[in-house]
ZADO-247208 format. One record per atom (N, C-alpha, C, O): z, y, x; residue in three letters. Coordinates in steps of 0.2 Angstrom, whole numbers, padded with zeros to 4 digits, always signed. Layout:
<rs>
ZYXAla
...
</rs>
This chain:
<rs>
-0403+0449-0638Unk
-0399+0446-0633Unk
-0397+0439-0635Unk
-0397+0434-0632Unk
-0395+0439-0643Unk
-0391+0432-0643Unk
-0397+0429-0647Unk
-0396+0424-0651Unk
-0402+0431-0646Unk
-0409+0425-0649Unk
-0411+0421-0643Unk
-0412+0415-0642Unk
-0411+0425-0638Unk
-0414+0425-0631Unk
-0411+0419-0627Unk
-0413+0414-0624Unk
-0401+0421-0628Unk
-0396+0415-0627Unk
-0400+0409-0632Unk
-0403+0404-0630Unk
-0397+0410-0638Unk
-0401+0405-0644Unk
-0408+0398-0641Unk
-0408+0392-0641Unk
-0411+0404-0638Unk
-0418+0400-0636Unk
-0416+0397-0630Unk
-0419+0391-0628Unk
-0412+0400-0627Unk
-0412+0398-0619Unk
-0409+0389-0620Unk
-0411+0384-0619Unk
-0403+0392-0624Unk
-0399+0386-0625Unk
-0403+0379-0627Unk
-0402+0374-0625Unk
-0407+0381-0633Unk
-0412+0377-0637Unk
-0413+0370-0631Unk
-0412+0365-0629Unk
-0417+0377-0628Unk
-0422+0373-0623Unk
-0418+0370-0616Unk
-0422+0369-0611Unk
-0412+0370-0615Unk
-0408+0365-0611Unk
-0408+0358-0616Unk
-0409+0352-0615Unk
-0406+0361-0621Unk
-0404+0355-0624Unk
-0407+0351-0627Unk
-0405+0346-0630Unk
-0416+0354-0627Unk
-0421+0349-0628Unk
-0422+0345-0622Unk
-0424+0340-0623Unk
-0422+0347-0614Unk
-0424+0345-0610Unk
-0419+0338-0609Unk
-0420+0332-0609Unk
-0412+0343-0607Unk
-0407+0336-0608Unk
-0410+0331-0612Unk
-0413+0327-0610Unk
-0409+0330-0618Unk
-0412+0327-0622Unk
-0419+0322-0620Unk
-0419+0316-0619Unk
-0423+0326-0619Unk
-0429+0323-0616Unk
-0428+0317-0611Unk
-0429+0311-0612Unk
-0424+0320-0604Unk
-0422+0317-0599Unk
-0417+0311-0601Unk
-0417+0305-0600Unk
-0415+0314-0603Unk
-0410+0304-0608Unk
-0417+0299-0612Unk
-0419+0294-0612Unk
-0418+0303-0614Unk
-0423+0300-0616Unk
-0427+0293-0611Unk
-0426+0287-0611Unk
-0430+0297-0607Unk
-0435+0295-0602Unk
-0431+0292-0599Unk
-0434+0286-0597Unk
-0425+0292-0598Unk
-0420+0288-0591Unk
-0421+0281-0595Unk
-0421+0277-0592Unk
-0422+0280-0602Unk
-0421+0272-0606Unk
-0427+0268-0605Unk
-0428+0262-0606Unk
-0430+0274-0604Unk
-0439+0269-0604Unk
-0441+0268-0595Unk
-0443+0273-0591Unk
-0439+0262-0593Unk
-0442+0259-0586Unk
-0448+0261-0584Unk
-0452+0261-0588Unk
-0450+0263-0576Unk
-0456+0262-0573Unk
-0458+0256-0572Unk
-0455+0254-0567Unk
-0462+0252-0574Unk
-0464+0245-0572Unk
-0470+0245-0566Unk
-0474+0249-0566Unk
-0471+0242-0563Unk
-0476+0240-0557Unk
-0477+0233-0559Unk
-0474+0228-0559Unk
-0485+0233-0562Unk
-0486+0225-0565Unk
-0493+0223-0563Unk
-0497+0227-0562Unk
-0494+0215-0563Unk
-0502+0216-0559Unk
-0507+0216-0564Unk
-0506+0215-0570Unk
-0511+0217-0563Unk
-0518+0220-0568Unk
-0521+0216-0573Unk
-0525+0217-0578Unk
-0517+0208-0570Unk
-0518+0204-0577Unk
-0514+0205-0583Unk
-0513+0202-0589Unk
-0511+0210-0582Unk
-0503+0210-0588Unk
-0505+0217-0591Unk
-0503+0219-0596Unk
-0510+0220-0589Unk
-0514+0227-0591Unk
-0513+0227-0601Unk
-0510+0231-0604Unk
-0515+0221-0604Unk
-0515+0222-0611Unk
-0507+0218-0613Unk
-0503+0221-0616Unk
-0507+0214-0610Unk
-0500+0210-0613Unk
-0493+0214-0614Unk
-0490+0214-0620Unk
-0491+0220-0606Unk
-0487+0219-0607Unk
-0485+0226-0611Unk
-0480+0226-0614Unk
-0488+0231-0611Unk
-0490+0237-0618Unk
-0487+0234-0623Unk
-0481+0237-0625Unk
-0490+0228-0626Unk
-0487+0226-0632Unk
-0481+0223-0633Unk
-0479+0221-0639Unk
-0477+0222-0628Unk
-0471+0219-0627Unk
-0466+0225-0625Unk
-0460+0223-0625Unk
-0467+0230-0624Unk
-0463+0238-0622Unk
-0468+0242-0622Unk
-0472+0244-0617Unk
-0469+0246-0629Unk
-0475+0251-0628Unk
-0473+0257-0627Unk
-0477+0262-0627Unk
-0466+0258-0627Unk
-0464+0266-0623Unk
-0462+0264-0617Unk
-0460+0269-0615Unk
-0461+0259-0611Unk
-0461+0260-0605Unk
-0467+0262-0600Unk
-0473+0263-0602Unk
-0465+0263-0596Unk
-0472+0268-0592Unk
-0475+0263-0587Unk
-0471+0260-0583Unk
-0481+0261-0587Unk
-0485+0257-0584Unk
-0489+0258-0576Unk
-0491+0264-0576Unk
-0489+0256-0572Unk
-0494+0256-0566Unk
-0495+0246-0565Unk
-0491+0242-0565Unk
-0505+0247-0566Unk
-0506+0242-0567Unk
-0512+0243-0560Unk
-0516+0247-0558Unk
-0510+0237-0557Unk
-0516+0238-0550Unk
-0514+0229-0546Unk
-0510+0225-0549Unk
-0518+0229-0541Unk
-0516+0221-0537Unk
-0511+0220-0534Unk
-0510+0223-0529Unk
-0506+0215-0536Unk
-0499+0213-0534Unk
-0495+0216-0529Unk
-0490+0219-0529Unk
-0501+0214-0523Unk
-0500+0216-0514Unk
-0500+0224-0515Unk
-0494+0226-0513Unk
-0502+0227-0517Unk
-0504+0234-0518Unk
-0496+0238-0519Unk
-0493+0243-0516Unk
-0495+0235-0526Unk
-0489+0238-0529Unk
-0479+0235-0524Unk
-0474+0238-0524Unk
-0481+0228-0522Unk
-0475+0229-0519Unk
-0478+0233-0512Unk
-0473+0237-0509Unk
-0482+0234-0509Unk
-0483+0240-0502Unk
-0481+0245-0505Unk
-0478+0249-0500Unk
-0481+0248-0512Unk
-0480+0254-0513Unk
-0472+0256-0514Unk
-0470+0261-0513Unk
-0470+0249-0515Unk
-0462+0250-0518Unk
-0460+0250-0511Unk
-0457+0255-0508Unk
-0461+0244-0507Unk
-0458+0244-0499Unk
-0458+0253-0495Unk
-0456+0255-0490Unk
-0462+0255-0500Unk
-0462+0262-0495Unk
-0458+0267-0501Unk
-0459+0273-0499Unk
-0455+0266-0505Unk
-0453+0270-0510Unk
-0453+0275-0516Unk
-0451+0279-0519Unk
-0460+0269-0515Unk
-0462+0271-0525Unk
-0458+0270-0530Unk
-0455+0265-0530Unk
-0458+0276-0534Unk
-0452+0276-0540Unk
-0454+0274-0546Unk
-0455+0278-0551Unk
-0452+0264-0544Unk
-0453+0259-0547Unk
-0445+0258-0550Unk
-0441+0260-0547Unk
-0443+0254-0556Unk
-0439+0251-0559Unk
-0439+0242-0559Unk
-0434+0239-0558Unk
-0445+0240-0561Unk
-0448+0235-0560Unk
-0454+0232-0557Unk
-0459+0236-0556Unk
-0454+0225-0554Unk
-0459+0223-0552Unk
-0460+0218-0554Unk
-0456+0214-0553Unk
-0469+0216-0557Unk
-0469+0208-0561Unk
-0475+0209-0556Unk
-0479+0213-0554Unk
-0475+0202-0555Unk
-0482+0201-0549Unk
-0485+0195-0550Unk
-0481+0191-0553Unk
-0491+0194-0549Unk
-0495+0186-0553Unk
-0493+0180-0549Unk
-0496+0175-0550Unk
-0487+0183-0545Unk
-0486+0176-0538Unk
-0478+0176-0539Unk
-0475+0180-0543Unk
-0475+0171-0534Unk
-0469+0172-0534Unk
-0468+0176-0526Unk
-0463+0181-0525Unk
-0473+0174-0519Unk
-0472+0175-0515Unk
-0470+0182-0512Unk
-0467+0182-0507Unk
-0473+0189-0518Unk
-0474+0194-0516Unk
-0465+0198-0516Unk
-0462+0201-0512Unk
-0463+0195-0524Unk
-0456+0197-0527Unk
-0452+0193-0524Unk
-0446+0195-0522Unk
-0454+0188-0522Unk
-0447+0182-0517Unk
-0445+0186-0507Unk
-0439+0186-0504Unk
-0452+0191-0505Unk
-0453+0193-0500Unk
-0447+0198-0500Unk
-0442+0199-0496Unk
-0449+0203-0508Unk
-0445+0208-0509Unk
-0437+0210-0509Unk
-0433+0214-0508Unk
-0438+0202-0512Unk
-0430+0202-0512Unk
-0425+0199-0506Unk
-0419+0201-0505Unk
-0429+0194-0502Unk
-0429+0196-0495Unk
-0426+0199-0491Unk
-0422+0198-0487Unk
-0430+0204-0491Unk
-0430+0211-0488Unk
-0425+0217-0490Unk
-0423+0222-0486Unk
-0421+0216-0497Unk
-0414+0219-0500Unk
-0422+0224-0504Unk
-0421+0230-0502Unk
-0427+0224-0507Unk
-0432+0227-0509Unk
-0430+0227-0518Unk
-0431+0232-0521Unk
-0426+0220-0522Unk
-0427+0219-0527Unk
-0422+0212-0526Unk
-0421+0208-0521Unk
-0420+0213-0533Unk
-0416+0206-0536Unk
-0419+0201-0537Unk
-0425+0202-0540Unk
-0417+0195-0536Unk
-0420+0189-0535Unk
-0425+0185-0542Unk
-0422+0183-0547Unk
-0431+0186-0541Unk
-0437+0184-0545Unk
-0434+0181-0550Unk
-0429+0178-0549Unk
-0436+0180-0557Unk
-0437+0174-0561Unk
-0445+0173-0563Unk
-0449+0177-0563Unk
-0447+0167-0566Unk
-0453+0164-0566Unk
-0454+0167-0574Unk
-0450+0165-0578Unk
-0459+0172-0576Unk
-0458+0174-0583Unk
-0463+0171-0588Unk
-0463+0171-0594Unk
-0470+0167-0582Unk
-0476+0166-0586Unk
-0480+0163-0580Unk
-0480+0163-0574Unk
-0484+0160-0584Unk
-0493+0156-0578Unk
-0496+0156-0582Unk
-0496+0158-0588Unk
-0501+0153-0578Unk
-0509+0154-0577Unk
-0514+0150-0575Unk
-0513+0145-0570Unk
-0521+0150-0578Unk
-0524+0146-0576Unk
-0533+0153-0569Unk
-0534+0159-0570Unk
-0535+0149-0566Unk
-0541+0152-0563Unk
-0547+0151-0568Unk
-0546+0145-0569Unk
-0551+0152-0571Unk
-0557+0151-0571Unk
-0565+0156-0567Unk
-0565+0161-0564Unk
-0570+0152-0570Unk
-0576+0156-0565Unk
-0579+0160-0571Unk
-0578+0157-0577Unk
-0580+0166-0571Unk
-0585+0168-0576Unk
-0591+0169-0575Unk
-0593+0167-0570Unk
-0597+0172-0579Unk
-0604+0170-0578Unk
-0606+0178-0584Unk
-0603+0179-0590Unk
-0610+0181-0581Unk
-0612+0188-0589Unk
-0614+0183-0592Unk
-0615+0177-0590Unk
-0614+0186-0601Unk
-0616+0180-0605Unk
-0625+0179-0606Unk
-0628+0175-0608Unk
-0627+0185-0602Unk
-0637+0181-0600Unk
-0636+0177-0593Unk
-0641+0174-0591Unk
-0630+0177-0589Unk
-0631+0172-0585Unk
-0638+0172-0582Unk
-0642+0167-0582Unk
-0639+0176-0580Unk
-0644+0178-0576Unk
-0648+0172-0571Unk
-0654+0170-0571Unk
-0641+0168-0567Unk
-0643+0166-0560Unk
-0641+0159-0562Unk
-0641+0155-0558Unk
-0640+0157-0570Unk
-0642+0150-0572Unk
-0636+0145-0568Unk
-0637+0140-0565Unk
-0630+0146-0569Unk
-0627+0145-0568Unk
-0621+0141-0572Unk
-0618+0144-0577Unk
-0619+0133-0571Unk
-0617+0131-0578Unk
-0612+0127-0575Unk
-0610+0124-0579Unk
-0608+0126-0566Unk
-0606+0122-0566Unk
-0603+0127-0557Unk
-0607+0128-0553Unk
-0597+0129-0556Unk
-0595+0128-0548Unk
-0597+0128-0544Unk
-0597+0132-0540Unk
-0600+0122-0544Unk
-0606+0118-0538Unk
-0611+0122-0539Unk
-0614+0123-0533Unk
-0613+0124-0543Unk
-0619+0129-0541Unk
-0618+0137-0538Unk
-0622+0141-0539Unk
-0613+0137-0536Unk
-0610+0143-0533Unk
-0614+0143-0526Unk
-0615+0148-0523Unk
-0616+0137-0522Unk
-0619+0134-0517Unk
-0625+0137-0516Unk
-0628+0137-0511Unk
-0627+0138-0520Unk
-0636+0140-0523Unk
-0637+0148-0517Unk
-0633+0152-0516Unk
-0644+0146-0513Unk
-0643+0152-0510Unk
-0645+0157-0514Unk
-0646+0157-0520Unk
-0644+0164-0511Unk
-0645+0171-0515Unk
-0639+0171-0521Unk
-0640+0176-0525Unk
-0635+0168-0524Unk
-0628+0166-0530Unk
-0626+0173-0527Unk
-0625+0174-0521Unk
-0625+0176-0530Unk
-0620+0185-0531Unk
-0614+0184-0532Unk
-0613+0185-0538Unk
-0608+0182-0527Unk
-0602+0180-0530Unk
-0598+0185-0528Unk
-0598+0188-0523Unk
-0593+0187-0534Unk
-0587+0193-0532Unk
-0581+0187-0534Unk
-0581+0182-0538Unk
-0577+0191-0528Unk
-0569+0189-0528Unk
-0566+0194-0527Unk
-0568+0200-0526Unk
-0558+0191-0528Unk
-0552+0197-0527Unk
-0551+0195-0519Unk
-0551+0189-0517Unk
-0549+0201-0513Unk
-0546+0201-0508Unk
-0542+0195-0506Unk
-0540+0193-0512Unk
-0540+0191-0501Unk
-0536+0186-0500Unk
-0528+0188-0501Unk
-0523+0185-0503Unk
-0530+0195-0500Unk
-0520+0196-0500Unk
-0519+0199-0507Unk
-0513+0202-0508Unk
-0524+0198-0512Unk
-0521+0199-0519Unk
-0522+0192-0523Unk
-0527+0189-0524Unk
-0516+0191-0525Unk
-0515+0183-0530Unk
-0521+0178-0532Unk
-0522+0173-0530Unk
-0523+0184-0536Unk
-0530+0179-0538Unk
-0535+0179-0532Unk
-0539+0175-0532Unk
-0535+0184-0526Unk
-0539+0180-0520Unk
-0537+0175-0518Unk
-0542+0172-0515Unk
-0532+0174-0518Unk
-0527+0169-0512Unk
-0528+0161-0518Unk
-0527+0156-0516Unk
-0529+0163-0524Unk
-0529+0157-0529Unk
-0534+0155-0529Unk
-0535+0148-0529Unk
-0541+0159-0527Unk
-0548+0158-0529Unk
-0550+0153-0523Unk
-0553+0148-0523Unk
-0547+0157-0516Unk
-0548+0153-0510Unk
-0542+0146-0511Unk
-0545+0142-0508Unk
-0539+0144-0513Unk
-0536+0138-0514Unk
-0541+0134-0517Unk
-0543+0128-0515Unk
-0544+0137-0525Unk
-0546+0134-0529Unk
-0557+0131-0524Unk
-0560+0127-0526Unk
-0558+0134-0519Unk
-0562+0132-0517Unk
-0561+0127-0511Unk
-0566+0122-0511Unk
-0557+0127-0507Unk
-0554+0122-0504Unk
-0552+0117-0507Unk
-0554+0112-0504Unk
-0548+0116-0512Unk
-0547+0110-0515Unk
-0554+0106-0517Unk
-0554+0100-0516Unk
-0560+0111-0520Unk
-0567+0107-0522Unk
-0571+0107-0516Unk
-0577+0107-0517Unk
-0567+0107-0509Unk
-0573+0106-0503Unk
-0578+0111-0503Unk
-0583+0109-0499Unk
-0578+0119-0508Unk
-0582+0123-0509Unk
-0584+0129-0505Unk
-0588+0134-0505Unk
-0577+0128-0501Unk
-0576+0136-0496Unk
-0584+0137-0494Unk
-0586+0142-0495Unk
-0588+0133-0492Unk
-0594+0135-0490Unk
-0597+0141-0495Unk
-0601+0145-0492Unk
-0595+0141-0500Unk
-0600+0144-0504Unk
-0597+0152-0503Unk
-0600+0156-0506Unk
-0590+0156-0499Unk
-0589+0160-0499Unk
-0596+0165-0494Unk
-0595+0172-0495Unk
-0601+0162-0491Unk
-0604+0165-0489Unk
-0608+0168-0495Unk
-0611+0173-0492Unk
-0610+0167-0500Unk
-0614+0172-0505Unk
-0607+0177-0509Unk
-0608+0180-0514Unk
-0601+0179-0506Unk
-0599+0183-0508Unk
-0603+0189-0507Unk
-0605+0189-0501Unk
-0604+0195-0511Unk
-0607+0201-0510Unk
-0601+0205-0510Unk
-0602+0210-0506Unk
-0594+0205-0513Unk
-0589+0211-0513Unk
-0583+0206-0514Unk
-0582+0200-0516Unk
-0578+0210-0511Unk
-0572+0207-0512Unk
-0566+0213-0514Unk
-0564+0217-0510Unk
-0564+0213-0521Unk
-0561+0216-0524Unk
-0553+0219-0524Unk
-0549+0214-0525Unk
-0551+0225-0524Unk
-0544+0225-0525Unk
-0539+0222-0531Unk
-0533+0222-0531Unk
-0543+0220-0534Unk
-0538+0216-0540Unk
-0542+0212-0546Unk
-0548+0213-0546Unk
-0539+0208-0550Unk
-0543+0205-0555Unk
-0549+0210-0560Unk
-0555+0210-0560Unk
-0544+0213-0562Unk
-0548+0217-0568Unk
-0555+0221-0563Unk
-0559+0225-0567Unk
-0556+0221-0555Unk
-0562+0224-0553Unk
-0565+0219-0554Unk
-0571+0220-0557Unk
-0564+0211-0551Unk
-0568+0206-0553Unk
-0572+0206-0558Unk
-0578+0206-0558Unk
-0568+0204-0562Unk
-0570+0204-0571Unk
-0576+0212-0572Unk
-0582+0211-0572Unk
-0574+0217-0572Unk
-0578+0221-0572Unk
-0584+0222-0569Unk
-0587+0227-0570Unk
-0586+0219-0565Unk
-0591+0218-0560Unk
-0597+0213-0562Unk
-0603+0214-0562Unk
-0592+0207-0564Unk
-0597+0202-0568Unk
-0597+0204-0575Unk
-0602+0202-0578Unk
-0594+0207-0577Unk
-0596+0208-0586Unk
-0602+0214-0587Unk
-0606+0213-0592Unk
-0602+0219-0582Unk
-0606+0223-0580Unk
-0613+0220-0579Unk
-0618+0224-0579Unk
-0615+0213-0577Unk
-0620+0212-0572Unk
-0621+0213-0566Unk
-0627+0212-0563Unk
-0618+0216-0563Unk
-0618+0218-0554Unk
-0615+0212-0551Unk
-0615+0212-0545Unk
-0612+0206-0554Unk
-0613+0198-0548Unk
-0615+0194-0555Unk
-0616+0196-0561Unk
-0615+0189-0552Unk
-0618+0181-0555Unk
-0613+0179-0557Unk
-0613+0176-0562Unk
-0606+0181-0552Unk
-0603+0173-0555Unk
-0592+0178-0553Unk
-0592+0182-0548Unk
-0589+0177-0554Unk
-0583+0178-0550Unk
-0577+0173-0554Unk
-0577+0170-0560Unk
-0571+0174-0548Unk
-0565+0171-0553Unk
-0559+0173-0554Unk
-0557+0177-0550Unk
-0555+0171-0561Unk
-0553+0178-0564Unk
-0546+0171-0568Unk
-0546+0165-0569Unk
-0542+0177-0569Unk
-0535+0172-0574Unk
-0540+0169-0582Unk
-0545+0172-0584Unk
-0539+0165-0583Unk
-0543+0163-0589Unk
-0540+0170-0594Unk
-0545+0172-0598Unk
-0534+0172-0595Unk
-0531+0177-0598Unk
-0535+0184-0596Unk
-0534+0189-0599Unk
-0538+0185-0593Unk
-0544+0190-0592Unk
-0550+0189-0594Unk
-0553+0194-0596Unk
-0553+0182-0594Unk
-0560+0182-0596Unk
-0560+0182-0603Unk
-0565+0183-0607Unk
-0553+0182-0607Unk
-0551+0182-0615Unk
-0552+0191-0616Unk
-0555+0192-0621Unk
-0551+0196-0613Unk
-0552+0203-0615Unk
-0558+0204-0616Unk
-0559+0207-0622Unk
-0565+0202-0613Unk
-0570+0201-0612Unk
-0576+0197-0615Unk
-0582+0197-0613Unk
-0572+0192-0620Unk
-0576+0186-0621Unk
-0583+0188-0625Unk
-0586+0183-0628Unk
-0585+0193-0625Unk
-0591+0194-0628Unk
-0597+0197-0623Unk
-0602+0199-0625Unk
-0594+0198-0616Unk
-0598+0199-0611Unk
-0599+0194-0607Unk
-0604+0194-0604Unk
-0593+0189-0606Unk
-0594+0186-0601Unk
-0595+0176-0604Unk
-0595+0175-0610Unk
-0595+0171-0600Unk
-0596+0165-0603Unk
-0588+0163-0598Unk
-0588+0166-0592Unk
-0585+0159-0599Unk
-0580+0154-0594Unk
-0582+0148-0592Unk
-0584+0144-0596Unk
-0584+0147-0585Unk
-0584+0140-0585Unk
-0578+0138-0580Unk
-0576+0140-0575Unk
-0574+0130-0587Unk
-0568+0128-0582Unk
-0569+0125-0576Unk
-0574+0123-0574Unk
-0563+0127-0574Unk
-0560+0121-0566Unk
-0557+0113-0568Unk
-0554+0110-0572Unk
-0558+0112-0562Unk
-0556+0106-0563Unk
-0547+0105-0564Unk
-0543+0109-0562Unk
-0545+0100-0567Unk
-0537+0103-0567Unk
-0534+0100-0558Unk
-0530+0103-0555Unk
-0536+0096-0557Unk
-0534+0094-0548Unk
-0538+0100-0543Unk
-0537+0100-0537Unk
-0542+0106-0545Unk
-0544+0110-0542Unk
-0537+0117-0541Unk
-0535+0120-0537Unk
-0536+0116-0550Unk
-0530+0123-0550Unk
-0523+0123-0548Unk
-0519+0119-0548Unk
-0524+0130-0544Unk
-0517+0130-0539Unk
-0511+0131-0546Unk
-0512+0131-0552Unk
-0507+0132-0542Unk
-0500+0134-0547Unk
-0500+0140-0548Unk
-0498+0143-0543Unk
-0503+0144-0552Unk
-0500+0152-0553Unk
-0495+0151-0556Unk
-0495+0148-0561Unk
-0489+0155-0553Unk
-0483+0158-0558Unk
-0480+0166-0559Unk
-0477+0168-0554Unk
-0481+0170-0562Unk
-0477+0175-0561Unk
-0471+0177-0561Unk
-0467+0177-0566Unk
-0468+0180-0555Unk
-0463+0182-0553Unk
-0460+0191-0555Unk
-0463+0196-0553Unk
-0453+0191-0560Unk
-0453+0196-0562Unk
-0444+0199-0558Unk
-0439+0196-0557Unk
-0446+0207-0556Unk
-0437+0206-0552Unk
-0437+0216-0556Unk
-0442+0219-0559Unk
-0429+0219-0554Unk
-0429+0224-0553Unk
-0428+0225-0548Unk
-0423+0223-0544Unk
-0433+0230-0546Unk
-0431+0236-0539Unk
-0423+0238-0539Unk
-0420+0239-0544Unk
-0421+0238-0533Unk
-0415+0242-0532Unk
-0414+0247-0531Unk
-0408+0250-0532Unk
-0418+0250-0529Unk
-0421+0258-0529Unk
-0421+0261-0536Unk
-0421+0267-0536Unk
-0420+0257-0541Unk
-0418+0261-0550Unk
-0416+0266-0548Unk
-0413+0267-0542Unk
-0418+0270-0555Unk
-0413+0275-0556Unk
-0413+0272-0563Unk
-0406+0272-0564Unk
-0416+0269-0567Unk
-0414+0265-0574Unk
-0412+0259-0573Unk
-0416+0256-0576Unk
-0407+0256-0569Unk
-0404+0249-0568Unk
-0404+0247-0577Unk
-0407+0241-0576Unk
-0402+0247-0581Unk
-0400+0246-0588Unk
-0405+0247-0591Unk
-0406+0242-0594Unk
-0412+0252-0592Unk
-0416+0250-0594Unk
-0422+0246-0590Unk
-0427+0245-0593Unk
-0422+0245-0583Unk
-0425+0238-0582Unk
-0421+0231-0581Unk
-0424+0227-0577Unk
-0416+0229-0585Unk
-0416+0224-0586Unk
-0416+0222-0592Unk
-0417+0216-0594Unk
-0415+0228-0596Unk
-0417+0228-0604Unk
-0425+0227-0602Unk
-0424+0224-0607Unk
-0430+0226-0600Unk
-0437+0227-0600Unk
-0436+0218-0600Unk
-0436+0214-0604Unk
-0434+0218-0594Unk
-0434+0209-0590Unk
-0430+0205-0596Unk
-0432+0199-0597Unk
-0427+0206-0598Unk
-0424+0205-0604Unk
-0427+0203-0611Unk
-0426+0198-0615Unk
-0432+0208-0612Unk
-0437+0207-0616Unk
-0443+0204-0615Unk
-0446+0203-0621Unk
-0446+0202-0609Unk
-0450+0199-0607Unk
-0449+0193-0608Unk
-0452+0189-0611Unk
-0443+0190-0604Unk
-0440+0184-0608Unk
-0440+0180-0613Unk
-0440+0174-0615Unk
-0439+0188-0618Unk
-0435+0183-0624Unk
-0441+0179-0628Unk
-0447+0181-0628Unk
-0440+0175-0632Unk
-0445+0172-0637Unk
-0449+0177-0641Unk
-0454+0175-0641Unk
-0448+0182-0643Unk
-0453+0187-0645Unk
-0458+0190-0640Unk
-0463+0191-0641Unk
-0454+0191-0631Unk
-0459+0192-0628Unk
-0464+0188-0626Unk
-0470+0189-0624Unk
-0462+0182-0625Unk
-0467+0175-0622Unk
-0469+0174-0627Unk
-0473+0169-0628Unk
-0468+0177-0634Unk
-0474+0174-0640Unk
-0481+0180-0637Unk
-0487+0179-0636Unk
-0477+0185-0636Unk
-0482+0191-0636Unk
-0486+0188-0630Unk
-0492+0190-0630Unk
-0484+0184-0623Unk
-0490+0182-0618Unk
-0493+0176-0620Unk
-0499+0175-0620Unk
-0489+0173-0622Unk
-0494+0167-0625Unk
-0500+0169-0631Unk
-0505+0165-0632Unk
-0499+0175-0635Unk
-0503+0177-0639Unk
-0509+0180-0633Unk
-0515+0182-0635Unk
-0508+0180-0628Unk
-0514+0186-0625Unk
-0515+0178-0620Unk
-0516+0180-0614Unk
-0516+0171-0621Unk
-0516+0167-0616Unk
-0514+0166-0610Unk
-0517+0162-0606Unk
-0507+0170-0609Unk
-0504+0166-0603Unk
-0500+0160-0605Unk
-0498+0159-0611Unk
-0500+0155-0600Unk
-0497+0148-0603Unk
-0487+0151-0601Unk
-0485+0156-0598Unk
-0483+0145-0604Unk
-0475+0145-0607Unk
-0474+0145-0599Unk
-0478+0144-0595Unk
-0466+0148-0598Unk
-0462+0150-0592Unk
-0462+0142-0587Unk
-0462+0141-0580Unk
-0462+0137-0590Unk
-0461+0129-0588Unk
-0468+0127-0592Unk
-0471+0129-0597Unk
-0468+0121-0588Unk
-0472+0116-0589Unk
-0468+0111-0593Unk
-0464+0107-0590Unk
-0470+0110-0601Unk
-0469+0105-0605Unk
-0467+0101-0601Unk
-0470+0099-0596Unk
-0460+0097-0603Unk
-0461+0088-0602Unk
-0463+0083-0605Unk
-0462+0082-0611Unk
-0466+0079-0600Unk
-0471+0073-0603Unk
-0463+0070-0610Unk
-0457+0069-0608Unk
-0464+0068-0616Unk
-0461+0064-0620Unk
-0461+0059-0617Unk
-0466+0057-0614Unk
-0453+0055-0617Unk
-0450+0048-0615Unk
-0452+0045-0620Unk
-0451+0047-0626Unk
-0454+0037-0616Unk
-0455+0033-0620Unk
-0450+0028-0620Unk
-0450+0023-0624Unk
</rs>
């Protein structure tokens, strides 16, 4: 009988245990580009990595989320709007680039040849970041025509990217910080710098926590100079835009 209590006991007081535990480690909701980055910056928080739009529809219906970092500001600005989420800050950016498989099949060396009939083009959806970036980024070069050789339109970057690193398209467009996990599959060809929209990432906590304290300790860390060493190591560019030196 008192091994039986012993054990019973044990095993409260490992679970309490446990549950304190987990209550410190945040659920994060982050977009598909932060897949390797943000691991390395909180490697015992728990991740869901999918396309931006995706993950705030999830939270607006009561996914048990702590945080939300999104590849835009528009999605977490909506949120917080809404009483969804504490008001966004700017934690990192970005640039678009095109990628091409490294046999470059369809001979492909420059944007402009996106135009080429039969070109196999994958994109992300209009309502996830980097679609919404890609369609800016061909409008700015007068290229929207070329969305008629789209074959597929994807739920998030990382199906982009996997699509073309595979050889199933010619050509897609993806964070340059993605065409870097890949770089021995795929080739980058830049954009113009008058073609690139603003990407910014936008990070907020959910109000819905149950770990208020351990999501701002997250956001916290993502900020600080150890964490923006860690994105800038994985090729996202600084929170701001350097100022031009006064002459």
């Amino acid at each position: 009988m008192k091994l039986a209590l012993a054990v019973m006991l044990a095993l409260v007081v490992a679970a309490t245990a446990a549950a304190s535990t987990d209550a410190t480690q945040p659920t994060v909701f982050a977009a598909a580009s932060l897949t390797d980055a943000f691991p390395k910056i909180a490697p015992k928080a728990r991740f869901s990595f999918a396309g931006s739009n995706a993950l705030a529809a999830q939270i607006r219906q009561g996914a048990p989320a702590d945080v939300f970092a999104s590849a835009n500001t528009a999605l977490p600005d909506a949120l917080h709007t809404d009483g969804f989420c504490s008001k966004p800050v700017i934690f990192t950016r970005n640039t678009l680039v095109l990628i091409v498989p490294k046999s470059n099949p369809a001979d492909i060396h420059s944007v402009y040849d996106l135009r080429r009939k039969g070109i196999k083009l994958v994109i992300a959806d209009k309502g996830v970041p980097v679609g919404s970036y890609t369609l800016q980024v061909l409008k700015n070069m007068g290229l929207s025509g070329v969305l008629k050789n789209v074959v597929s339109r994807e739920t998030d970057v990382r199906e982009v990217l996997a699509k073309v690193a595979l050889g199933e398209a010619d050509a897609g467009f993806v964070y340059s910080t993605d065409a870097k996990t890949v770089s021995g599959r795929v080739s980058v060809i830049g954009l113009p710098a008058r073609a690139q929209p603003t990407v910014r990432y936008g990070i907020c906590v959910v109000e819905a926590s149950g770990s208020e304290a351990a999501a701002r300790a997250f956001v916290a860390k993502v900020l600080s100079g150890a964490g923006q060493a860690r994105l800038v190591a994985a090729g996202f560019l600084p929170r701001a835009k350097p100022k031009p030196a006064k002459r």
